[in-house]
RODO-2510 file (C-alpha; in nm, 4 decimals, decimal comma):
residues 259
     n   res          X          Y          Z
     1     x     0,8431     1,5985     0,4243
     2     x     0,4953     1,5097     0,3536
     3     x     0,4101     1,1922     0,2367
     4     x     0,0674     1,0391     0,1503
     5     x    -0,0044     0,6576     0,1774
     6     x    -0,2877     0,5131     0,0411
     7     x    -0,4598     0,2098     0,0980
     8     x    -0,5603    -0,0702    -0,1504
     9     x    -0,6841     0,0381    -0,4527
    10     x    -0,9279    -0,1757    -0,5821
    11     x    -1,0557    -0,1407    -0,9549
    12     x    -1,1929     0,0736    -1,2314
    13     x    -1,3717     0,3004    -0,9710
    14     x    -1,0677     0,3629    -0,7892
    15     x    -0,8730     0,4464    -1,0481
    16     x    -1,1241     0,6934    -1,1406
    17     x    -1,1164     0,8822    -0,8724
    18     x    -0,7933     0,8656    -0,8077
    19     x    -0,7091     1,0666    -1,1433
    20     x    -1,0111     1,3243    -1,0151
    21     x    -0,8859     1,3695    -0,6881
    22     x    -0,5138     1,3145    -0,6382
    23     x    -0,3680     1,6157    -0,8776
    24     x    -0,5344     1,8634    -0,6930
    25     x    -0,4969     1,7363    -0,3557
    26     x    -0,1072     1,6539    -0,3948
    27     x    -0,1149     2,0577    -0,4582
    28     x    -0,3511     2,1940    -0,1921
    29     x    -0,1734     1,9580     0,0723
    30     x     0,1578     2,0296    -0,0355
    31     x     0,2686     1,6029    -0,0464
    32     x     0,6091     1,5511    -0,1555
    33     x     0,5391     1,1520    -0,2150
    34     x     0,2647     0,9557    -0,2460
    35     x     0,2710     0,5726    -0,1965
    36     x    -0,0457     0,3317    -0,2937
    37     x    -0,0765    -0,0034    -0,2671
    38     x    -0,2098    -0,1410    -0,6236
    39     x    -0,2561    -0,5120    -0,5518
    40     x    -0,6245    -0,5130    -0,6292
    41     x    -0,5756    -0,2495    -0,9700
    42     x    -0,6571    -0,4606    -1,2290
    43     x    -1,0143    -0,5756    -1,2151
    44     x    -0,9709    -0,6025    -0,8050
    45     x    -0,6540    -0,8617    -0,8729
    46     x    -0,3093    -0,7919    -0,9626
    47     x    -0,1635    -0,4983    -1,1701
    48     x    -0,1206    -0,4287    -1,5520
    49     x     0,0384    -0,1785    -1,7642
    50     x    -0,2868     0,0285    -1,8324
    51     x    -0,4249     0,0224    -1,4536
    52     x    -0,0376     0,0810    -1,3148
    53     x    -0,0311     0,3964    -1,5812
    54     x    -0,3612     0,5256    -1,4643
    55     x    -0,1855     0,5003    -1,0949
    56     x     0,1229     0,6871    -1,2107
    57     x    -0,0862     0,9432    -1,4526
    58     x    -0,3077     1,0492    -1,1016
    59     x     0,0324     1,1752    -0,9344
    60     x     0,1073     0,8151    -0,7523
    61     x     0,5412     0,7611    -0,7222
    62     x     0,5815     0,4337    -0,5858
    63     x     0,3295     0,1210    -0,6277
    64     x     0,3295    -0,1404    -0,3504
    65     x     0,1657    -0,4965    -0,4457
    66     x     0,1142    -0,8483    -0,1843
    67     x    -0,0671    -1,1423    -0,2038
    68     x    -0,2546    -1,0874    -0,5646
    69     x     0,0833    -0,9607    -0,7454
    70     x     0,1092    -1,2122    -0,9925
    71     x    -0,2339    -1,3518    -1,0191
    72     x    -0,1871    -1,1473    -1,3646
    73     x     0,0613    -1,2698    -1,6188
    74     x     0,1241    -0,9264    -1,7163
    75     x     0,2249    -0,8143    -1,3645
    76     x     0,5871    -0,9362    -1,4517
    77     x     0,6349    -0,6758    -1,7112
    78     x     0,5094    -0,4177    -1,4863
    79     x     0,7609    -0,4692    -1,1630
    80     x     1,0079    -0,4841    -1,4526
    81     x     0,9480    -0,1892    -1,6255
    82     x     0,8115     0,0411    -1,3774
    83     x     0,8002     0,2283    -1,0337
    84     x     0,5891    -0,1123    -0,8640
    85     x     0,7496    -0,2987    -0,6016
    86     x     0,6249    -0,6826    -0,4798
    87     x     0,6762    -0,8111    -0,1567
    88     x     1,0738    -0,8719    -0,0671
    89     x     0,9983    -1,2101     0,0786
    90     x     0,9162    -1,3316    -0,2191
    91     x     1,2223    -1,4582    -0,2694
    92     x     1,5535    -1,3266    -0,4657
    93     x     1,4341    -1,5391    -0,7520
    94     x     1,1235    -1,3468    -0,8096
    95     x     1,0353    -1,0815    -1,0370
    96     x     1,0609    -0,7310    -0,9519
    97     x     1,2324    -0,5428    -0,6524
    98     x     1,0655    -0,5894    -0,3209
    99     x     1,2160    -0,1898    -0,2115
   100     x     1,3011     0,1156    -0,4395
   101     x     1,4441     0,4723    -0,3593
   102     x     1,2659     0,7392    -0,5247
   103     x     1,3847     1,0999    -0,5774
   104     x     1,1680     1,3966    -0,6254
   105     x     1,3053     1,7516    -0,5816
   106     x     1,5749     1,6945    -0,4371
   107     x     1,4018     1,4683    -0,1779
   108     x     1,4703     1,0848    -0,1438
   109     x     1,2510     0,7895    -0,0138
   110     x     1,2639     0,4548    -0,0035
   111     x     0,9598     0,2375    -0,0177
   112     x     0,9880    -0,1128     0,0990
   113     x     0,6859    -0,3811     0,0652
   114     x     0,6395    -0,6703     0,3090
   115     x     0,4265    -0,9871     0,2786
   116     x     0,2783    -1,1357     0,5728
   117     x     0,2844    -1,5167     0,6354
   118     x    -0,0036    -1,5597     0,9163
   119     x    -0,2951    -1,6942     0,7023
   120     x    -0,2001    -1,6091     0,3770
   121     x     0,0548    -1,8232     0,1116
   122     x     0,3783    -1,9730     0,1835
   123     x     0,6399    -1,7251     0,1895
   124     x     0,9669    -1,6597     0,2870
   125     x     1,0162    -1,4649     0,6535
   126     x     0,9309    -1,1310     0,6080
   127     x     1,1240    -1,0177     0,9122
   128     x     1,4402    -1,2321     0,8184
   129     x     1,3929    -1,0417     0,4502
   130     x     1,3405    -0,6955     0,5609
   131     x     1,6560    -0,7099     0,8418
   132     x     1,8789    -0,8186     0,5442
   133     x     1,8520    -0,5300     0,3605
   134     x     1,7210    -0,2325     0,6313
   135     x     2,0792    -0,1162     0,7151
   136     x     2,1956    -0,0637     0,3810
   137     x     1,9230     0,1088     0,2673
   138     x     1,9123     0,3660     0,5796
   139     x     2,2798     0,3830     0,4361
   140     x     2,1248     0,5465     0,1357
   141     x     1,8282     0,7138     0,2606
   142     x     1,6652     0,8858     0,5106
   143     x     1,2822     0,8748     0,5082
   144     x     1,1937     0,4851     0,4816
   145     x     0,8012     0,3536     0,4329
   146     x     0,7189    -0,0264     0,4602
   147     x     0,3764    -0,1626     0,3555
   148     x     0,3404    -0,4414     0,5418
   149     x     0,0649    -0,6195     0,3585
   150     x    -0,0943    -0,9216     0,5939
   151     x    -0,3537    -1,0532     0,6995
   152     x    -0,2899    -1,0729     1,1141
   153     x    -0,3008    -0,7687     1,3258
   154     x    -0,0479    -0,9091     1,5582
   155     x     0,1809    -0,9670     1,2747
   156     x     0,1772    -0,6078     1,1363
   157     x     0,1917    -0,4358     1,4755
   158     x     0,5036    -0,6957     1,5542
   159     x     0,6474    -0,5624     1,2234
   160     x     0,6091    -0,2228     1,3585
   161     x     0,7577    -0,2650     1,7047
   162     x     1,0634    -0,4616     1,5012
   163     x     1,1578    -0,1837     1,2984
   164     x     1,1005     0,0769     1,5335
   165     x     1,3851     0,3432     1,5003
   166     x     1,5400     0,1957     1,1813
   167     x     1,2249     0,3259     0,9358
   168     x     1,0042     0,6282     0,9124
   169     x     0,6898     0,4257     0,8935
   170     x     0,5195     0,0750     0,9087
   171     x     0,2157     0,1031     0,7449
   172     x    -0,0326    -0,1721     0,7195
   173     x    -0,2350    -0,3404     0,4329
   174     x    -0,4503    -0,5949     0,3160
   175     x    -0,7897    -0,6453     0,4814
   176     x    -0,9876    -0,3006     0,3385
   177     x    -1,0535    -0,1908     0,6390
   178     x    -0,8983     0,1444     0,8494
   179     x    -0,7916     0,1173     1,1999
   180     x    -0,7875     0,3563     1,4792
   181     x    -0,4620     0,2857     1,6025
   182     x    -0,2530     0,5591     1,4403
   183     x     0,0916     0,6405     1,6434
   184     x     0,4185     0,7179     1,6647
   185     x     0,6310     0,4112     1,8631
   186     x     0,9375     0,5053     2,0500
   187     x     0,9177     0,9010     1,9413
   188     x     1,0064     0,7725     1,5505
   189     x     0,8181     0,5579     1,3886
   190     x     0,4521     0,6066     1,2331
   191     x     0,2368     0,2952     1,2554
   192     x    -0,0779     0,1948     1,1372
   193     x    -0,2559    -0,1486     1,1459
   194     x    -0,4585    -0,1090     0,8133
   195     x    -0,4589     0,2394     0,5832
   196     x    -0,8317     0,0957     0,4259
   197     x    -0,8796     0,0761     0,1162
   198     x    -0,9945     0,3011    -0,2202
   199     x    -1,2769     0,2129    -0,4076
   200     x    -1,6679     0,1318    -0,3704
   201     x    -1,7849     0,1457    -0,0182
   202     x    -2,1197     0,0368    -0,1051
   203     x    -1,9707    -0,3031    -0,1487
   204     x    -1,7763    -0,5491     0,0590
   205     x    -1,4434    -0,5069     0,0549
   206     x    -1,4438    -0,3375    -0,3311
   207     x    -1,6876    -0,6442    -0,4457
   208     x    -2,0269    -0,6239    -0,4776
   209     x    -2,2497    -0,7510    -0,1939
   210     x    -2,4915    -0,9846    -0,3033
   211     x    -2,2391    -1,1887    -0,4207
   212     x    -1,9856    -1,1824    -0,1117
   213     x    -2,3327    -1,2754     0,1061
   214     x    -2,3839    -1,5767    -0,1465
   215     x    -2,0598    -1,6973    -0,0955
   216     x    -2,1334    -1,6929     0,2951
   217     x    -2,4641    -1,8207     0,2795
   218     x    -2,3999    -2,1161    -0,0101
   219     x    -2,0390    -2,2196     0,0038
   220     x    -2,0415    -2,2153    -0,3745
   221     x    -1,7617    -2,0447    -0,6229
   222     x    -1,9337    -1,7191    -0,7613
   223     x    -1,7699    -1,4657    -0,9045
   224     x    -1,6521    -1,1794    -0,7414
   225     x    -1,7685    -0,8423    -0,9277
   226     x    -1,6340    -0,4658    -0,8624
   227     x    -1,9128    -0,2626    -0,7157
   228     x    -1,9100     0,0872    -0,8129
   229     x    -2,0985     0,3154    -0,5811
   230     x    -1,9855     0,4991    -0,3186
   231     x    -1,6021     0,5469    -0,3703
   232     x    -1,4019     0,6536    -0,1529
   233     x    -0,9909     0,7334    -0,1183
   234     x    -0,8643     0,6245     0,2435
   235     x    -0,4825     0,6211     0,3838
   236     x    -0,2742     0,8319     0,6164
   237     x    -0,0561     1,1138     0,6265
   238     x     0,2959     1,1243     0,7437
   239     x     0,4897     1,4406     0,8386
   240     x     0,8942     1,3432     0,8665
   241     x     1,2007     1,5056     0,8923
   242     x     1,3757     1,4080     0,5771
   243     x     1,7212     1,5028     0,7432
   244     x     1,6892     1,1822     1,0130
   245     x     1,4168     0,9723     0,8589
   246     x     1,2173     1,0360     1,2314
   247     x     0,8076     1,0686     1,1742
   248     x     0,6511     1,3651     1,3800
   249     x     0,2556     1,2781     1,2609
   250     x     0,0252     0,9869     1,1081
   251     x    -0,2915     1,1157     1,0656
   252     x    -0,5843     0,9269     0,8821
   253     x    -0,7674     1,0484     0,5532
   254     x    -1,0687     0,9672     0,3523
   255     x    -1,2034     1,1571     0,0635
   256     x    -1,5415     1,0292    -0,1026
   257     x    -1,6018     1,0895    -0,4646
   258     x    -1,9938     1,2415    -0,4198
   259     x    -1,9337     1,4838    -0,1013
***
C-alpha cells in the first residue's frame, strides 16, 4: 500500500495547487490514500465546508486538524459531516472523531490525529488518549497513520518510540517546517518529526514576511496575511504491507507549483 501524507496546508494557494497537482500525481504514483493535515485551510486558520471540499475535490481521503480546529465556528459542521478528524485528546465531549477508518478498493486505513501539550493549549494527554483506543482499532485495521500535531520535537519523536509496533506510522505536524529524520523504528514503524507544510514558500511559515518580521521587531498585534508566491506541496511517502500494518519506506516529497 502506498500512502501519501501531506503536511499543513495553509490557504487559498495551497488549495490551488493542490487541485493542479494531486489528480495526476495520485495516478502516476500509484497512492492508494492520501492523508493532509488541513488545520491552516481556511484563510491559514481552521477548516470550512468550501476549503475542506476543495481538499476532498483534489483526491485528499482523510483530513487531520490540531491546534487551529475550531478557531472557525463552522469547523463543527465540518468534523460532523465529513471525512476531517480533530485531535482525540480533545476530549470525548468535543466535536468530531479524533480517528476514522477509511476504505478504498478494498483497502482499509485508519487515520488517527494527536495534539501535543508541550507549548501549545491545555489538553488532555495525548498518550493516555491514543493507548485507550490503539488496540481496538488494530482490532479493525491493519495499516494505522497518526498525525501527531505539536509543537516539541521531543514530544513527537516520544510519540513515535511509544507506538512503535502497534501503528504503521507517526507522522509529525505543526511547525511548517520538514525534517531530515525520516525512518523506520524497530523494523515497523515510519516516523517523521515534521512532513512541512503546503503553500507559499516565499513567506514565513504560509504568512507573508514583512509582517511576521514586524511582529518580531515591534511586539505589536498585526495581522497575519497569506503570501502567495512560491507554493509548494511537501509530505512523505509510506510504502506498507496492508496485510500486517508493518511500514517498509518513508521517503520525503516536495513538488513546487512553477518548476
Amino acid at each position: 500500500m502506498r500512502i501519501l501524507f501531506l503536511g499543513d496546508i495553509v490557504g487559498k494557494p495551497a488549495r490551488i495547487y493542490l487541485k493542479e497537482l494531486l489528480p495526476s500525481l495520485r495516478k502516476s504514483l500509484s497512492l492508494d490514500f492520501i492523508v493532509a493535515n488541513g488545520e491552516n485551510a481556511a484563510g491559514g486558520s481552521s477548516i470550512t465546508s468550501d476549503t475542506a471540499s476543495d481538499i476532498f475535490n483534489s483526491s485528499v481521503d482523510v483530513v487531520t486538524m490540531g491546534d487551529h480546529t475550531f478557531k472557525k465556528q463552522e469547523a463543527k459542521q465540518v468534523l460532523e459531516s465529513m471525512d476531517v478528524i480533530r485531535p482525540l485528546n480533545y476530549g470525548e465531549l468535543a466535536a468530531g472523531k479524533g480517528y476514522i477508518i477509511k476504505e478504498a478498493d478494498g483497502k482499509k486505513i485508519g487515520v488517527v490525529n494527536l495534539l501535543g501539550r508541550v507549548f501549545m493549549p491545555p489538553m488532555d494527554c495525548p498518550f493516555r488518549a491514543v493507548r485507550n483506543i490503539i488496540e481496538d482499532l488494530r482490532s479493525k485495521v491493519k495499516v494505522i497513520i497518526v498525525d501527531m500535531h505539536a509543537e516539541a520535537t521531543s514530544e513527537k519523536l516520544a510519540m513515535g518510540y511509544f507506538l512503535s509496533g502497534k501503528v504503521t506510522a507517526v507522522l509529525g505536524t505543526h511547525t511548517h517546517i520538514p525534517t531530515a529524520d525520516e525512518r523506520i523504528i524497530d523494523g515497523f514503524t515510519a516516523y517523521i518529526t515534521d512532513a512541512g507544510m503546503t503553500g507559499s514558500f516565499d513567506s514565513i511559515l504560509g504568512r507573508e514576511k514583512h509582517h511576521i518580521i514586524e511582529r518580531f521587531v515591534t511586539n505589536m498585534p498585526v495581522r497575519f496575511n497569506l503570501a502567495q508566491g512560491d507554493v509548494r506541496m511537501q509530505g512523505v511517502i509510506i510504502e506498507a504491507d496492508d496485510k500486517t500494518g508493518k511500514a517498509f519506506s518513508i521517503k520525503r516529497v516536495e513538488y513546487r507549483q512553477d518548476a
